[in-house]
Biopython code that builds the backbone (N, CA, C, O; Angstrom):
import numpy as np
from Bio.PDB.StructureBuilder import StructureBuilder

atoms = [
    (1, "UNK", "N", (-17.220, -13.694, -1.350)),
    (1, "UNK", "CA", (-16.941, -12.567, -2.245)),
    (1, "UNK", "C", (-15.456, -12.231, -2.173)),
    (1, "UNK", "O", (-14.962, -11.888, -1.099)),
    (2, "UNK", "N", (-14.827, -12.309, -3.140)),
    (2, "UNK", "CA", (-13.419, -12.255, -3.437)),
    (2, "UNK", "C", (-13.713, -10.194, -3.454)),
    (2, "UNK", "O", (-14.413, -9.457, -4.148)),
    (3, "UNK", "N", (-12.257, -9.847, -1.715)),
    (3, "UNK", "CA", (-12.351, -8.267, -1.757)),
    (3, "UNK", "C", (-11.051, -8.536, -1.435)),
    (3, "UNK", "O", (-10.362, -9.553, -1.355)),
    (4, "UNK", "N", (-10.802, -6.678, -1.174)),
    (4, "UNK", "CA", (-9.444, -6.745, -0.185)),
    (4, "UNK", "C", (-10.059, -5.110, 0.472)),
    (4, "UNK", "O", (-10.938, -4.289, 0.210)),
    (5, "UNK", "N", (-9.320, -5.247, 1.131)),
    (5, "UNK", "CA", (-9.373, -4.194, 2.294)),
    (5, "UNK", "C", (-8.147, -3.590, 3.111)),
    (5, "UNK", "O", (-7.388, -4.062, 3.957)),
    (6, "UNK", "N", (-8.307, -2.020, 2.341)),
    (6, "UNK", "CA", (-6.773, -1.989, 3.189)),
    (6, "UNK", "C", (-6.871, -0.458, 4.619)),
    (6, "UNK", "O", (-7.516, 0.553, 4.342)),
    (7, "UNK", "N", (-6.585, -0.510, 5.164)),
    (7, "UNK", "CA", (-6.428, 0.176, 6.507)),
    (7, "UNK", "C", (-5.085, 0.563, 6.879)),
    (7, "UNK", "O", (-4.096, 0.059, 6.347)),
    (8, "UNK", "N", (-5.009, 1.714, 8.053)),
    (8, "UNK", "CA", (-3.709, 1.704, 8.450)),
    (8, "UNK", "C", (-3.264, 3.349, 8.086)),
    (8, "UNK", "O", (-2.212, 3.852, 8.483)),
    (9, "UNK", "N", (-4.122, 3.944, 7.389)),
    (9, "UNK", "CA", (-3.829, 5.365, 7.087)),
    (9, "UNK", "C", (-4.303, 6.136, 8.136)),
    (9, "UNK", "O", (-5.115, 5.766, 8.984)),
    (10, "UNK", "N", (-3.625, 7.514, 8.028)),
    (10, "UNK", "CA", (-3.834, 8.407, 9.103)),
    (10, "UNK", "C", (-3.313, 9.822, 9.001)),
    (10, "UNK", "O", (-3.218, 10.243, 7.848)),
    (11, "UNK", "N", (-2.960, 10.633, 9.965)),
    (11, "UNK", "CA", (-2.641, 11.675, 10.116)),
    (11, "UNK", "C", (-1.075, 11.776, 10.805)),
    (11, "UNK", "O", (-0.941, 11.879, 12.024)),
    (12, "UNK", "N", (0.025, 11.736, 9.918)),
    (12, "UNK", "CA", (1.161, 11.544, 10.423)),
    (12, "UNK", "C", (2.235, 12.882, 10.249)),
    (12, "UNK", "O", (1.993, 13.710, 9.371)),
    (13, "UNK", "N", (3.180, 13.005, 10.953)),
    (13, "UNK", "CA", (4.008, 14.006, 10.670)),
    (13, "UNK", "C", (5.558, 13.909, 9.839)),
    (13, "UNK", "O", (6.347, 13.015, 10.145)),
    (14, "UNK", "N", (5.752, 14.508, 9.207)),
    (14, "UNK", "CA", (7.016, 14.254, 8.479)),
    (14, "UNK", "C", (8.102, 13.777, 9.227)),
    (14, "UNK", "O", (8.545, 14.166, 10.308)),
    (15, "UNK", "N", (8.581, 12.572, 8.232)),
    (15, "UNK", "CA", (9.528, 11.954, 8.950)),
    (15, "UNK", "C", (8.816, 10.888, 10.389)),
    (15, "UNK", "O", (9.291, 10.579, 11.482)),
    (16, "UNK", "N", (7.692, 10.619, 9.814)),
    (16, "UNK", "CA", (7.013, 9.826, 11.080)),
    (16, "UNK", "C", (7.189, 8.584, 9.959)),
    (16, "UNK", "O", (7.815, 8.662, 8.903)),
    (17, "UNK", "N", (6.462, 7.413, 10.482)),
    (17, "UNK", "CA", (6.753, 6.234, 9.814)),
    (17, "UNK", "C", (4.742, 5.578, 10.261)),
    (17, "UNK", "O", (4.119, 5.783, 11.303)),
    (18, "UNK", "N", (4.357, 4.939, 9.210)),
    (18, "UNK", "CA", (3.413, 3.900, 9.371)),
    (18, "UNK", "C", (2.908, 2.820, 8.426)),
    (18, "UNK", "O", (2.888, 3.055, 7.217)),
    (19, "UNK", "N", (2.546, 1.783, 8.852)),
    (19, "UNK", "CA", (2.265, 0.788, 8.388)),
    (19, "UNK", "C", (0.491, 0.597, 7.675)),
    (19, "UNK", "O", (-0.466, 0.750, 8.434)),
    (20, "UNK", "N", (0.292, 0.281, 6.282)),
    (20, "UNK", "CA", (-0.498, -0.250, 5.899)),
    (20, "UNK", "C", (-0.621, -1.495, 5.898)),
    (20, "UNK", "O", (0.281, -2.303, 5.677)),
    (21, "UNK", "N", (-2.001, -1.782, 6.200)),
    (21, "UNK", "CA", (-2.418, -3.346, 5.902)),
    (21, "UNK", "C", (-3.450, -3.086, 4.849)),
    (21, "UNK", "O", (-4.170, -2.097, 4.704)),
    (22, "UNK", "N", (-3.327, -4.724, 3.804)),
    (22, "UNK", "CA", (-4.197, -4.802, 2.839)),
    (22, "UNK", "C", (-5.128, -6.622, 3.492)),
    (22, "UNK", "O", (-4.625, -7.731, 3.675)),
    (23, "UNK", "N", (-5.975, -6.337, 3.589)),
    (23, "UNK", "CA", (-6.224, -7.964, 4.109)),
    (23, "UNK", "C", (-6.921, -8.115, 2.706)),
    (23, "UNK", "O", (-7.496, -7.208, 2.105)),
    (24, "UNK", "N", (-6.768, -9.425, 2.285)),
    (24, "UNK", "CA", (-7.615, -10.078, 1.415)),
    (24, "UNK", "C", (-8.366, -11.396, 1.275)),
    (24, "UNK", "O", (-8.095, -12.377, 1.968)),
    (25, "UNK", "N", (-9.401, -11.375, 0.271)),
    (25, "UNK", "CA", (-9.481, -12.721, 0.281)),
    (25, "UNK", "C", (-8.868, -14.080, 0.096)),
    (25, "UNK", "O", (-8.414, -14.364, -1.012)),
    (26, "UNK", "N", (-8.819, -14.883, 1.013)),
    (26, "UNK", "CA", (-7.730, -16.549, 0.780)),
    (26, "UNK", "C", (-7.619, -16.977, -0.626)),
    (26, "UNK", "O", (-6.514, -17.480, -0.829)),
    (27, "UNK", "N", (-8.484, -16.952, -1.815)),
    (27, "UNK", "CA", (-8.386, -16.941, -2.909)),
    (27, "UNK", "C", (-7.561, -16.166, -3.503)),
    (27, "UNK", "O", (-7.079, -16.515, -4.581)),
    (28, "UNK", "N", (-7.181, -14.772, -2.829)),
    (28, "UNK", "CA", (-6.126, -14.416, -3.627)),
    (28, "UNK", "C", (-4.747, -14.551, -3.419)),
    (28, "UNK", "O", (-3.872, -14.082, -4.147)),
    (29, "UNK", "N", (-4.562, -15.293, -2.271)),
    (29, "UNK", "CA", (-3.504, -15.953, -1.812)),
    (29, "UNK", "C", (-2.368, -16.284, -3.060)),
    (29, "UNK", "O", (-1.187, -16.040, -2.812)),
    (30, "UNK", "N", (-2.637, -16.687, -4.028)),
    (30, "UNK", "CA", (-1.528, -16.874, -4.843)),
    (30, "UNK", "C", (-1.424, -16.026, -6.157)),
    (30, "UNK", "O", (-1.218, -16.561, -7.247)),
    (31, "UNK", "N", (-1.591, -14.546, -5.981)),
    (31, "UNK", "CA", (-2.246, -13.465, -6.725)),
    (31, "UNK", "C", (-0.717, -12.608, -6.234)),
    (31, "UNK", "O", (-0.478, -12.576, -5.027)),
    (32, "UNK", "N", (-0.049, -12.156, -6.889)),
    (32, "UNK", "CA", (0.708, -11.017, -6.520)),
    (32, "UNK", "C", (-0.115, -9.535, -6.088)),
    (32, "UNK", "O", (-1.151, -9.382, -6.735)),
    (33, "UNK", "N", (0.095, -8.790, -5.417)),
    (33, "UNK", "CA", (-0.712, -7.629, -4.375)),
    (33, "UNK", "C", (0.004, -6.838, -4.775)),
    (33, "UNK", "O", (1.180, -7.154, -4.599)),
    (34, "UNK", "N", (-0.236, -5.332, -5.553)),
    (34, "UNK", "CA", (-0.203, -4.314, -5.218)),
    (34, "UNK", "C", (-0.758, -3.277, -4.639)),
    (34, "UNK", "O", (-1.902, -3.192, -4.191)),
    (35, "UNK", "N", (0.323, -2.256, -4.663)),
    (35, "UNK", "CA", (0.061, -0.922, -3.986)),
    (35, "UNK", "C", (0.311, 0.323, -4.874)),
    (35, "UNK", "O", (1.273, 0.625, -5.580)),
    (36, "UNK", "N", (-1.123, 1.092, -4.555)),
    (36, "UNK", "CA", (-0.848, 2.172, -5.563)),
    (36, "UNK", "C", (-1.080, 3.536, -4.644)),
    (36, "UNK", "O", (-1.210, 3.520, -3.420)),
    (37, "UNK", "N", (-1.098, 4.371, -5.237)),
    (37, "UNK", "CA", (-1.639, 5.561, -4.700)),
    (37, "UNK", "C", (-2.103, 6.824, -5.471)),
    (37, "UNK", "O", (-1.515, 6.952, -6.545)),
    (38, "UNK", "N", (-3.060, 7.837, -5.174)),
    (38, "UNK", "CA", (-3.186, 8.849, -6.042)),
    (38, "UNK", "C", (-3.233, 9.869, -5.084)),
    (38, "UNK", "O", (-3.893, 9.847, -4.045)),
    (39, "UNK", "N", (-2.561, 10.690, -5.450)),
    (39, "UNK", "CA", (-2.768, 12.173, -4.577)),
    (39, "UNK", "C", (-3.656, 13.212, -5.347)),
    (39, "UNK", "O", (-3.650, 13.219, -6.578)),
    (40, "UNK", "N", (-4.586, 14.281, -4.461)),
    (40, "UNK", "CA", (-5.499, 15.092, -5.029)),
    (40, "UNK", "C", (-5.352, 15.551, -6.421)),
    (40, "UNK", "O", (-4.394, 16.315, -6.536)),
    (41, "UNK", "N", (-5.982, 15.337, -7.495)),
    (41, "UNK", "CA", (-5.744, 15.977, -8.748)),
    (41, "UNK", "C", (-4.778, 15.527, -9.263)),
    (41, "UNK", "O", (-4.174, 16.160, -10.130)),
    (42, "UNK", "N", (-4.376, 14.245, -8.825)),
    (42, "UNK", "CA", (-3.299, 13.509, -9.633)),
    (42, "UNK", "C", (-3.898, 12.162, -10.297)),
    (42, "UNK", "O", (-5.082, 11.863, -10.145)),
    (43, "UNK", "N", (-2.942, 11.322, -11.090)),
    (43, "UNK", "CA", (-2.984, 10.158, -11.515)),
    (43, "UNK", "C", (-2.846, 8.865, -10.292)),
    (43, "UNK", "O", (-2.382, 9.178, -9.195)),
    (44, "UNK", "N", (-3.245, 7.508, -10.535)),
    (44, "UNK", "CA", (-3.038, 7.118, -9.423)),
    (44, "UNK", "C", (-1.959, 6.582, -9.826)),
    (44, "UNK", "O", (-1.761, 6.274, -11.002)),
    (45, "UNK", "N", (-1.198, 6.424, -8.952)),
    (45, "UNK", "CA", (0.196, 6.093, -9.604)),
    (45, "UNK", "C", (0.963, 4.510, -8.818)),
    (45, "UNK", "O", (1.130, 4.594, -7.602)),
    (46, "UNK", "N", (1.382, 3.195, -9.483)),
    (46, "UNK", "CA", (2.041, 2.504, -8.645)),
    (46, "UNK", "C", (3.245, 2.698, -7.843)),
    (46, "UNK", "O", (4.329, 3.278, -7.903)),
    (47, "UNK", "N", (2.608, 1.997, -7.115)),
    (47, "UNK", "CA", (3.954, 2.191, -5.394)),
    (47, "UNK", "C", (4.920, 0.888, -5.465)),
    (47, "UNK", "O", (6.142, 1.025, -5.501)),
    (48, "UNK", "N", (4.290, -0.393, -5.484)),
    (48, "UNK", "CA", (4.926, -1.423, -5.122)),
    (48, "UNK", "C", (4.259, -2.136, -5.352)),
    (48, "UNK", "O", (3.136, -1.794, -5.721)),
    (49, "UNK", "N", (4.727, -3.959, -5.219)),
    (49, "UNK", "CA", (4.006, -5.027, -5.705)),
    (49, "UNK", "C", (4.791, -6.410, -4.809)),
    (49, "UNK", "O", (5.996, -6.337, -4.565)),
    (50, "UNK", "N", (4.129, -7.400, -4.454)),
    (50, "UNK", "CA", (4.893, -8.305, -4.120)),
    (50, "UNK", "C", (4.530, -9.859, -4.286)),
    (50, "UNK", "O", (3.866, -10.487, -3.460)),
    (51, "UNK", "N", (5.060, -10.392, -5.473)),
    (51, "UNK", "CA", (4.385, -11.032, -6.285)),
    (51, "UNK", "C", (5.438, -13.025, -4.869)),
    (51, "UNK", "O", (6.513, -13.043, -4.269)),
    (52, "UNK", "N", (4.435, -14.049, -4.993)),
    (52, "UNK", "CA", (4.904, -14.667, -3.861)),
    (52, "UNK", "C", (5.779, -14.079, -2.821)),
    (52, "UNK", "O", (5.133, -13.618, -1.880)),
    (53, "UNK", "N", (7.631, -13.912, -2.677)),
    (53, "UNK", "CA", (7.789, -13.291, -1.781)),
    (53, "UNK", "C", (8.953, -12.114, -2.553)),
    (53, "UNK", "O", (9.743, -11.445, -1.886)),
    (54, "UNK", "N", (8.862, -12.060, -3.836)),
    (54, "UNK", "CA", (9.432, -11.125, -4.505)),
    (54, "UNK", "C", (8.708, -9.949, -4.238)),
    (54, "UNK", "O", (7.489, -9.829, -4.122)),
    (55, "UNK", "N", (9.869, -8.820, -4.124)),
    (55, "UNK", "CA", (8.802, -7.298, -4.202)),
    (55, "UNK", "C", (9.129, -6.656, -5.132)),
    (55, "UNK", "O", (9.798, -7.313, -5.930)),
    (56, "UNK", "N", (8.956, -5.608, -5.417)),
    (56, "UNK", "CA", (9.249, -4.888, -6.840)),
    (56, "UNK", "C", (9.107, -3.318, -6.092)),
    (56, "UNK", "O", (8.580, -3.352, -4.980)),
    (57, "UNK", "N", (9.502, -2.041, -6.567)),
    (57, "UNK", "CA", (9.574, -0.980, -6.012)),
    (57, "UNK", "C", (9.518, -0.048, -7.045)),
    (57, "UNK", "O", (10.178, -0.223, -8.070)),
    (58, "UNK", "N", (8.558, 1.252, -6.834)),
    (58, "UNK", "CA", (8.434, 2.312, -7.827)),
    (58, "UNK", "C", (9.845, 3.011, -7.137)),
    (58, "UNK", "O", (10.095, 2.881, -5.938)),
    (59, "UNK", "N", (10.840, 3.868, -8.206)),
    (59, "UNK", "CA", (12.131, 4.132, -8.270)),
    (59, "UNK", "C", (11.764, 5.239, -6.862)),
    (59, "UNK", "O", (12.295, 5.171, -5.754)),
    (60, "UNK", "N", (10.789, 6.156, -7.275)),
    (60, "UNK", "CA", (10.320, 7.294, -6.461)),
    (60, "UNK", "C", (10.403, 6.688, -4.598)),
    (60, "UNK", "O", (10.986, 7.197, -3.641)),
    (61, "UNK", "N", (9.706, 5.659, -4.673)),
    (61, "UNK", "CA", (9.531, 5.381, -2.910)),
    (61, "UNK", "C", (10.355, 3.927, -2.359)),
    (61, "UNK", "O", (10.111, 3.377, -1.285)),
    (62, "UNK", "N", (11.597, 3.365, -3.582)),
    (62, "UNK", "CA", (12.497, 2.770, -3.254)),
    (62, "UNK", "C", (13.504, 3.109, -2.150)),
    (62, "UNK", "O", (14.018, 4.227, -2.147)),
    (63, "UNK", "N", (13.912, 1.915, -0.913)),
    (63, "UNK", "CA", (14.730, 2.374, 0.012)),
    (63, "UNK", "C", (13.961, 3.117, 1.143)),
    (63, "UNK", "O", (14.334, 2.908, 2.298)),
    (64, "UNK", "N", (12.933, 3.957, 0.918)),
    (64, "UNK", "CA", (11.901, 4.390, 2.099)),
    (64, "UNK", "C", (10.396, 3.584, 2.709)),
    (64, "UNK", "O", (9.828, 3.877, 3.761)),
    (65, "UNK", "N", (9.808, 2.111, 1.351)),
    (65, "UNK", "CA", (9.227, 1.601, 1.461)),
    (65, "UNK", "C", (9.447, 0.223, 1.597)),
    (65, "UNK", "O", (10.501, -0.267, 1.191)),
    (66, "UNK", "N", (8.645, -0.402, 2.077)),
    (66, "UNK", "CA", (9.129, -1.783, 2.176)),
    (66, "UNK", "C", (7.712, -2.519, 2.347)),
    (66, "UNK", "O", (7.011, -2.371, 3.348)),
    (67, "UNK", "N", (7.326, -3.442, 1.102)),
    (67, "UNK", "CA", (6.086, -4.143, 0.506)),
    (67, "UNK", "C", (6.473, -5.769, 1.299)),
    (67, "UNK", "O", (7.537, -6.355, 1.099)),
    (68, "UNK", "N", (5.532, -6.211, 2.065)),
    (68, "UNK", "CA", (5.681, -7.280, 3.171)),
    (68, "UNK", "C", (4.212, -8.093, 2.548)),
    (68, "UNK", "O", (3.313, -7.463, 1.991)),
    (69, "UNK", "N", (4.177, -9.812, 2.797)),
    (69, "UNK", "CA", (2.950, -10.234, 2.671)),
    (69, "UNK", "C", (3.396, -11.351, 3.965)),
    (69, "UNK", "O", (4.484, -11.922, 4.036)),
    (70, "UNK", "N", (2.417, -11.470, 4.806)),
    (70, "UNK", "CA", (1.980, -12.702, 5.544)),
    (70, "UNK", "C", (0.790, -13.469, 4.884)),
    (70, "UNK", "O", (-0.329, -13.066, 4.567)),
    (71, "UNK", "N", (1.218, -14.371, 4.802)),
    (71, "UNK", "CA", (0.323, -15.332, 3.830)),
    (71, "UNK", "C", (-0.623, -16.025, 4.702)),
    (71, "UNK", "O", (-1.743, -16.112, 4.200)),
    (72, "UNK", "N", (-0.476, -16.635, 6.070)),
    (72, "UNK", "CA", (-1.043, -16.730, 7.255)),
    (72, "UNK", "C", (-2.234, -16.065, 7.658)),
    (72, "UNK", "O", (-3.074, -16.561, 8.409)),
    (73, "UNK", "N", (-2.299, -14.769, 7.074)),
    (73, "UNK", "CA", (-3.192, -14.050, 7.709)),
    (73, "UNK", "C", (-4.198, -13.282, 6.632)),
    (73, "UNK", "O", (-5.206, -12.617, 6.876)),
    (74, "UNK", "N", (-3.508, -13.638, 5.212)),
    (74, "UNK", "CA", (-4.086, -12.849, 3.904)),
    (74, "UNK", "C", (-4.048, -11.258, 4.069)),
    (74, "UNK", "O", (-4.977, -10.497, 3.800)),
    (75, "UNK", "N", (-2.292, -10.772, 4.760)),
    (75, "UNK", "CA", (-2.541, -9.693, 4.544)),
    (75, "UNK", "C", (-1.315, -9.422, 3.944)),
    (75, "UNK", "O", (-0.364, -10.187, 4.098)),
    (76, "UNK", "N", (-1.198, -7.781, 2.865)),
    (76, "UNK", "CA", (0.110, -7.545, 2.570)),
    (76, "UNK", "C", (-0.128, -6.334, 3.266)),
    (76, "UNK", "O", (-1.278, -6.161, 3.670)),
    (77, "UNK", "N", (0.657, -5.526, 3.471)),
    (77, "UNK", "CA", (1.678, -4.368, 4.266)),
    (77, "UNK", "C", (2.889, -3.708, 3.316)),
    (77, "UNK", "O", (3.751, -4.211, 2.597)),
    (78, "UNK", "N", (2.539, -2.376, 3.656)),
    (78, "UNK", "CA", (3.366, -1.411, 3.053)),
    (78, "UNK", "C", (3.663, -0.571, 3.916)),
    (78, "UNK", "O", (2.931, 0.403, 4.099)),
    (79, "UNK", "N", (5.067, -0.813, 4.801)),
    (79, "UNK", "CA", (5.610, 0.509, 5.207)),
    (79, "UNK", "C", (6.145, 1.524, 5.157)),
    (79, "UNK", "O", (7.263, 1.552, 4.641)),
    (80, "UNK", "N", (5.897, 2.033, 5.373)),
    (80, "UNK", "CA", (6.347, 3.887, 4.627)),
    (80, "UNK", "C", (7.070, 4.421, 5.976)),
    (80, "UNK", "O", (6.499, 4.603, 7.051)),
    (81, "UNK", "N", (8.896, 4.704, 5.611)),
    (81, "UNK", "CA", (9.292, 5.365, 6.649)),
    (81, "UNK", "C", (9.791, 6.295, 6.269)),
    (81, "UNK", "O", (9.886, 6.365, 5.044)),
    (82, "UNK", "N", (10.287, 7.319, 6.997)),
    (82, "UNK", "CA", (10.463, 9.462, 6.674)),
    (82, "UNK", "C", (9.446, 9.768, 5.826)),
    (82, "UNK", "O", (9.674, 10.052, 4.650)),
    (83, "UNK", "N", (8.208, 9.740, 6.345)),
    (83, "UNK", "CA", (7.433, 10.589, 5.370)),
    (83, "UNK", "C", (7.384, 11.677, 4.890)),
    (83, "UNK", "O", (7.925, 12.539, 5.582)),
    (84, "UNK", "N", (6.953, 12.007, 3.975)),
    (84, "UNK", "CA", (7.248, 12.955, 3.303)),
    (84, "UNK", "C", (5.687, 13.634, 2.852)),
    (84, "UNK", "O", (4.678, 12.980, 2.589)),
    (85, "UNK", "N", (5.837, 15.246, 2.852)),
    (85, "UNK", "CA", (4.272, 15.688, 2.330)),
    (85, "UNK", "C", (4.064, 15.251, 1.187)),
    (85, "UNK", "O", (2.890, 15.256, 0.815)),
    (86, "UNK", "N", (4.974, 14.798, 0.374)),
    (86, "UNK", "CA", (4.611, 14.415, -1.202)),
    (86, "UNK", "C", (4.003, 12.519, -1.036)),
    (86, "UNK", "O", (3.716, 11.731, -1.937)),
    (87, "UNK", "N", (3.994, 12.332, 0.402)),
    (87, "UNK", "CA", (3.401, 10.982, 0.485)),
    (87, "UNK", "C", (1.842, 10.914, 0.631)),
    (87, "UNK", "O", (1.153, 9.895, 0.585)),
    (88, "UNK", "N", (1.457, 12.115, 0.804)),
    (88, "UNK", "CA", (-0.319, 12.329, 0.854)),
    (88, "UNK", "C", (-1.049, 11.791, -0.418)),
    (88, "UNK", "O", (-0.902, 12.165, -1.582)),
    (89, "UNK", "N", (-1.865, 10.829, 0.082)),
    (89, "UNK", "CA", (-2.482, 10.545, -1.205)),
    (89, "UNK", "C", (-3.358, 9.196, -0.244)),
    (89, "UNK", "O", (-3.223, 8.764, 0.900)),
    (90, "UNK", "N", (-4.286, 8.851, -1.415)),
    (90, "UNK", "CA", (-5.214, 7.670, -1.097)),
    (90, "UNK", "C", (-4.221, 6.438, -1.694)),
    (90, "UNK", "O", (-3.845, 6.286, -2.856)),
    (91, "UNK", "N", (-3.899, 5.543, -0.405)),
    (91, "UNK", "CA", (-3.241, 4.191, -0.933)),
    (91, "UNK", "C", (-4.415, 3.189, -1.457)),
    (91, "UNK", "O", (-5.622, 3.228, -1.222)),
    (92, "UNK", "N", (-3.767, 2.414, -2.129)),
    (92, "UNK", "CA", (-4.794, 1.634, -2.964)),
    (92, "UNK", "C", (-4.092, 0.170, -2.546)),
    (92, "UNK", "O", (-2.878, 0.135, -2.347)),
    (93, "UNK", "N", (-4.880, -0.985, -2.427)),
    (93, "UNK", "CA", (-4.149, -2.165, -2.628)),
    (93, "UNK", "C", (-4.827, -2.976, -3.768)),
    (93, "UNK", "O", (-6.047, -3.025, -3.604)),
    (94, "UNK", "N", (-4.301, -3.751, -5.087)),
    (94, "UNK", "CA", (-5.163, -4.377, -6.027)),
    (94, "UNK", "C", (-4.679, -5.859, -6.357)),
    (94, "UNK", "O", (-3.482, -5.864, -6.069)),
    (95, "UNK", "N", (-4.970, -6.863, -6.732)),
    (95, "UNK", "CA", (-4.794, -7.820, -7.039)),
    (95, "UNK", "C", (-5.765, -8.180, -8.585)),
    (95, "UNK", "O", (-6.990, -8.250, -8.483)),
    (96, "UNK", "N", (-5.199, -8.356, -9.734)),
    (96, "UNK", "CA", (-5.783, -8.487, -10.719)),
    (96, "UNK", "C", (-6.690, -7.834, -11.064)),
    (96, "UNK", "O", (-6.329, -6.667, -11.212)),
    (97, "UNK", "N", (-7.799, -7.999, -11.292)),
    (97, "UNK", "CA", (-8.870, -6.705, -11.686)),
    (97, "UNK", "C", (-8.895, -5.877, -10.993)),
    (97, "UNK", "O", (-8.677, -4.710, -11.317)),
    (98, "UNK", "N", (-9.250, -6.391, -9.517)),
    (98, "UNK", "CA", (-9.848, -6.014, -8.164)),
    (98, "UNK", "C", (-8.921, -4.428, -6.882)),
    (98, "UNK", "O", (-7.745, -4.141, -6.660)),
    (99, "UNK", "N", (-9.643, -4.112, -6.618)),
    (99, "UNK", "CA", (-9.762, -3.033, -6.245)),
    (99, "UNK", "C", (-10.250, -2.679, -4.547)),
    (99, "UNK", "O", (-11.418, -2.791, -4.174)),
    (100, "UNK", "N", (-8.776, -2.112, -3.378)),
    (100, "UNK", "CA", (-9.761, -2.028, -2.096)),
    (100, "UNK", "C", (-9.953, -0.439, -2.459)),
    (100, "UNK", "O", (-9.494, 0.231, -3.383)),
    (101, "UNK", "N", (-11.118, 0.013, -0.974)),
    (101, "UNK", "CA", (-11.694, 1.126, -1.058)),
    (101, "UNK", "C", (-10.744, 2.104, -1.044)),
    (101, "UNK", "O", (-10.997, 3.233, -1.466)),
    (102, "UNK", "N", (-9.608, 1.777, -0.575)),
    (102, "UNK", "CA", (-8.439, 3.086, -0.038)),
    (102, "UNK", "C", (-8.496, 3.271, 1.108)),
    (102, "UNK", "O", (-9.546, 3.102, 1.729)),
    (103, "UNK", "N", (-7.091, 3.764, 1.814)),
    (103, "UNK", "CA", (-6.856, 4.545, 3.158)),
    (103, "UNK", "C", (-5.983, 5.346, 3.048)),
    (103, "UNK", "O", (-4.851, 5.149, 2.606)),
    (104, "UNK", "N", (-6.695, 6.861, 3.665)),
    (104, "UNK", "CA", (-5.807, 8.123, 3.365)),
    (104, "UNK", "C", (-4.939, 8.155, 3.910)),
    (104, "UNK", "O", (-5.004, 8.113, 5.138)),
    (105, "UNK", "N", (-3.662, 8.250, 3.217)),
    (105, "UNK", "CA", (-2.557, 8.501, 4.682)),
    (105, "UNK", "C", (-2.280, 10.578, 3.892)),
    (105, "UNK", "O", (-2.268, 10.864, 2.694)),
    (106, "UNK", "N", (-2.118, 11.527, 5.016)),
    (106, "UNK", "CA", (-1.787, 12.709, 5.395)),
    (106, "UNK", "C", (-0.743, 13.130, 5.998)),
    (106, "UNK", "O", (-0.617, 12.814, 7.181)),
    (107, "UNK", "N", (0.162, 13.853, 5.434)),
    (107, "UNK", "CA", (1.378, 13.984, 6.197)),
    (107, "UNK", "C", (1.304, 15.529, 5.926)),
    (107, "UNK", "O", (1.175, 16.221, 4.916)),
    (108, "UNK", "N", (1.467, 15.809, 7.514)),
    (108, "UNK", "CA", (1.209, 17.135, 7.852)),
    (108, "UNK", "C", (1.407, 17.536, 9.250)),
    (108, "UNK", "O", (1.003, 16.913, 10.232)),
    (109, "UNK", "N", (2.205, 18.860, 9.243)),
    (109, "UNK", "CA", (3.382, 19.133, 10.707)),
    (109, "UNK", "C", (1.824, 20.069, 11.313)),
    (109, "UNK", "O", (1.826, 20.627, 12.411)),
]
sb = StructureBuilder()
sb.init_structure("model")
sb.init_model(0)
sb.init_chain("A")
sb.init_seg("    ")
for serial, (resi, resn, name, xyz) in enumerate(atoms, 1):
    if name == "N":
        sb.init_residue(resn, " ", resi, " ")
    sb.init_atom(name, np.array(xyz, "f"), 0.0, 1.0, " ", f" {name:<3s}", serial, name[0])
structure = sb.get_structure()
């Protein structure tokens, strides 16, 4: 079953830093991976993308994020450093249609 799965969210404090993982299926290995996110009562909105080893960056979380894939392991990674409360939201990772469940990341002193 072609999924992805992403992990790595949590309860962090401003200006803390953490890492998402998206693992996916080996089939999507040659699939460019994004990252999205939606915060409560918002739109979900794209974050980043990293199509073979090109990345691409929403203007908003350019310079604070940084979209990584190990191909080795079928995972991509999104690190998020100085967080910010406006970083609360459910991250998303997608590859073509497909869709993981989300992991909340919370930023809160």
């Amino acid at each position: 079953q072609v999924q992805l799965a992403e992990s790595g969210g949590g309860l962090v404090q401003p200006g803390g830093s953490l890492r998402l993982s998206c693992v996916h299926s080996e089939s999507l290995r040659g699939y460019g991976i994004g990252w999205f996110r939606q915060a409560p009562g918002k739109q979900r909105d794209w974050v980043a993308t990293i199509s073979g080893s090109f990345p691409q960056y929403a203007a908003s979380v350019k310079g604070r994020m940084t979209i990584s894939r190990d191909v080795a392991k079928n995972t991509v990674y999104l690190q998020i450093n100085n967080v910010k409360p406006e970083d609360t939201a459910v991250y998303y990772c997608t590859a073509g249609t497909l869709w993981g469940q989300g992991t909340q990341v919370t930023v809160s002193s």
